[in-house]
C-alpha positions in Angstrom: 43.6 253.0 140.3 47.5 252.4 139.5 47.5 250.6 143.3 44.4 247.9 141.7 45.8 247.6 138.4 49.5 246.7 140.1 48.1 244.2 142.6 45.6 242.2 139.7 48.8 241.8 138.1 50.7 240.2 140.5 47.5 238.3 141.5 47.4 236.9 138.6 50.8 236.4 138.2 51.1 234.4 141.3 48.0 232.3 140.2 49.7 230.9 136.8 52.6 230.1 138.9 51.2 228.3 141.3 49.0 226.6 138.6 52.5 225.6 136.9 54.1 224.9 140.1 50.7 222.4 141.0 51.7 218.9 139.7 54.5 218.8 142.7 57.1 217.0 140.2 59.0 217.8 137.3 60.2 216.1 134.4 62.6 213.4 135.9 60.3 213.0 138.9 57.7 211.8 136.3 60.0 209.1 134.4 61.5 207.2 137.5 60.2 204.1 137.8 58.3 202.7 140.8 60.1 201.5 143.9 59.1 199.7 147.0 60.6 199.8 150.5 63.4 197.6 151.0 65.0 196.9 154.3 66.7 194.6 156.5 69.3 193.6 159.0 72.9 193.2 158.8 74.8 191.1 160.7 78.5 189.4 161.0 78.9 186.5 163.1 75.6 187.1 164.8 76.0 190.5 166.0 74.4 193.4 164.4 76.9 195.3 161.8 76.6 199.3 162.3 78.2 201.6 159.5 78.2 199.2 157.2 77.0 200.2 153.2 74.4 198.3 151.7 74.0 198.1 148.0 71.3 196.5 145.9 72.5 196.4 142.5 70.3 195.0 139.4 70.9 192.1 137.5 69.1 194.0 134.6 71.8 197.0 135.4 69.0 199.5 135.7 69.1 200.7 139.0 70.9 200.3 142.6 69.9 201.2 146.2 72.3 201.8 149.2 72.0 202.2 152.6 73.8 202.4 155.4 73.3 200.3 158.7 72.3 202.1 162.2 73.5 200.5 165.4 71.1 197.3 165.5 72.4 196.7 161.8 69.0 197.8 159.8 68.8 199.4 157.1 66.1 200.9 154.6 67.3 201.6 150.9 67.2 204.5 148.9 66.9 205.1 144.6 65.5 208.4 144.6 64.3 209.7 147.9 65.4 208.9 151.3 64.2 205.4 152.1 62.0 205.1 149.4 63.3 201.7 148.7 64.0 199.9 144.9 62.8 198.8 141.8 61.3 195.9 141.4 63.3 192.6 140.1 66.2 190.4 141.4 69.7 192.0 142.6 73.2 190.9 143.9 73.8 192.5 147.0 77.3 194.1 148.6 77.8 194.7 152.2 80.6 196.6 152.7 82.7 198.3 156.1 85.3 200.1 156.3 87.5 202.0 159.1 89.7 205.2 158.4 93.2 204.8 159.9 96.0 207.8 160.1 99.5 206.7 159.2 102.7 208.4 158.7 103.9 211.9 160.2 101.0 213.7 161.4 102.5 217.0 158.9 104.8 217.0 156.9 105.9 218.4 152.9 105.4 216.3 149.8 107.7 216.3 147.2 106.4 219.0 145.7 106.9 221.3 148.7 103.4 221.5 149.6 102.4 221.2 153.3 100.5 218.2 154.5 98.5 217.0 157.1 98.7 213.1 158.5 97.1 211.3 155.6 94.6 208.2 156.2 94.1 205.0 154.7 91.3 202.8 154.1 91.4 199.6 156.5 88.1 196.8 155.0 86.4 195.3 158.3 84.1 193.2 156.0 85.5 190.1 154.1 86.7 190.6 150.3 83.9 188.6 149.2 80.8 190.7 150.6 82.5 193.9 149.1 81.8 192.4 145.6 78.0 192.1 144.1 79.4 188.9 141.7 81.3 187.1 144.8 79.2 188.1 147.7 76.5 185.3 146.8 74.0 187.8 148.1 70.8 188.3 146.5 67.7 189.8 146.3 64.3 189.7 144.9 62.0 192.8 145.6 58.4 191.8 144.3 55.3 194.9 144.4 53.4 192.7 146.8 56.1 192.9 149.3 57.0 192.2 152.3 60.4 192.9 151.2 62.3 192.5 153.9 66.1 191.0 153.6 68.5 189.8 156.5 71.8 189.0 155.7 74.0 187.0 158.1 77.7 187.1 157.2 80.7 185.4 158.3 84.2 187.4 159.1 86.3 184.7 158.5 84.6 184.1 154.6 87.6 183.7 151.9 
């Protein structure tokens, strides 16, 4: 009898949890807003641009997506979820790469007689201008109905 008794309890027990568990989101899940797929290609100078960070941001301010390009330069944004794209609405757009360079002694101390290793520095590959939404005079506007598809073709030598 004790054996029943102990598993109706956790029979029930697992039954109210997974009838709590059954809406499959939570809170926040339930107030984002809608987004739709987003993506594109990248290029600079007519060749594909890998590495590089795409970011959608807002003119409203609400929300941004980023991505970041594979090796033919597309991309696919992200809000929320992998890839699930962004809100609705118009946005100024960023494209932005970047290579990591050592400099200096490859150990050393500081000043404060701490032990170091070689230390790196950021080195922009893309133009000052597509690194900033309000310069890069990219933009953007992702409607429900779709397709919503953007290329952007940049220039190395923009000022």
């Amino acid at each position: 009898m004790f054996h029943r008794t102990i598993g109706f309890v956790l029979c029930i027990t697992w039954l109210v949890a997974a009838a709590g568990c059954s809406s499959g989101q939570d809170k926040w899940e339930k107030m984002r807003p809608q987004v739709f797929k987003t993506q594109g290609v990248v290029r600079m100078d007519g060749q594909p641009l890998p590495g590089a960070i795409v970011a959608f941001s807002s003119i409203e301010g609400n929300y941004s997506g980023t991505a970041v390009t594979d090796d033919s330069g597309k991309y696919q944004l992200t809000t929320f979820e992998d890839y699930d794209g962004v809100i609705a609405g118009e946005f100024q757009v960023s494209v932005e790469k970047n290579d990591w360079v050592e400099y200096g002694p490859e150990k050393g101390t500081d000043s404060t007689g701490g032990a170091y290793r070689r230390p790196i520095k950021k080195v922009p590959l893309t133009p000052a201008k597509y690194r900033d939404f309000e310069k890069s005079e990219l933009t953007a506007t992702v409607t429900p109905e779709g397709p919503n598809t953007f290329d952007f073709d940049i220039q190395s030598d923009a000022k």
